[in-house]
C-alpha positions in Angstrom: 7.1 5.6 -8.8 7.4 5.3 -5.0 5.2 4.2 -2.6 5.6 5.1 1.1 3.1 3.8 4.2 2.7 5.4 7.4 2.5 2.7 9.2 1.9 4.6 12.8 -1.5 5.7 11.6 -2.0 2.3 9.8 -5.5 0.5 10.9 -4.6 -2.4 9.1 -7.9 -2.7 7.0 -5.9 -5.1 4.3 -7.6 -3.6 1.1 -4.4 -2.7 -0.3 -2.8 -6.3 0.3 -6.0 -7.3 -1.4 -5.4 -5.0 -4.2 -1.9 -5.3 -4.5 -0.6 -8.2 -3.3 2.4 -8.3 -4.9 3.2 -4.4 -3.0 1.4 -4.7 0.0 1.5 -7.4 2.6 -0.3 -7.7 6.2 2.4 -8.1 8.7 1.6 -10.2 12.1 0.4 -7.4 13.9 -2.5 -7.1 11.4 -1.0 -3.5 9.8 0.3 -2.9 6.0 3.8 -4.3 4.8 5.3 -2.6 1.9 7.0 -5.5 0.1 8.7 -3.0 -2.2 9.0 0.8 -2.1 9.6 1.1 -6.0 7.1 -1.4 -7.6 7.2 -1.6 -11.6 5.3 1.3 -13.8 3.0 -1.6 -14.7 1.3 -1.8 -11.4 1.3 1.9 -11.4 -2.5 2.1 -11.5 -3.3 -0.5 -8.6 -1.5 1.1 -6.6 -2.6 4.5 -6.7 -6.6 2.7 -7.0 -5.0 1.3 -3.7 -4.1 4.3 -1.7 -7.5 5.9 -3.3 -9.2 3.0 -1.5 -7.3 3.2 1.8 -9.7 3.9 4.9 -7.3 6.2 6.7 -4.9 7.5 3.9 -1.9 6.1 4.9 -0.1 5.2 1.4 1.7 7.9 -0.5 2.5 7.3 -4.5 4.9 10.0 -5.9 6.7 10.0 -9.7 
């Protein structure tokens, strides 16, 4: 699995880092930090519940 943000159209809303912490981070500047683009199957279903939940979209999960 990858995971891609994009980060220009980020609002920073923070329910992935809530989600996910261990993936997604909140940088300074309020928006989303991917703390790895190639997280372990396990977490496989938070994530994708993640970019589900994602008030503008802006994560992408792909096989």
């Amino acid at each position: 699995m990858r995971v891609h943000i994009d980060r220009d159209r980020c609002t920073g809303s923070g329910q992935c880092a809530l989600l996910v912490p261990e993936v997604f981070d909140q940088g300074e500047d309020g928006l989303t930090l991917l703390l790895t683009e190639e997280p372990p199957e396990d977490s496989y279903e938070d994530v994708l519940q993640a970019s589900l939940t994602c008030p503008t979209q802006v994560i992408s999960v792909t096989d």
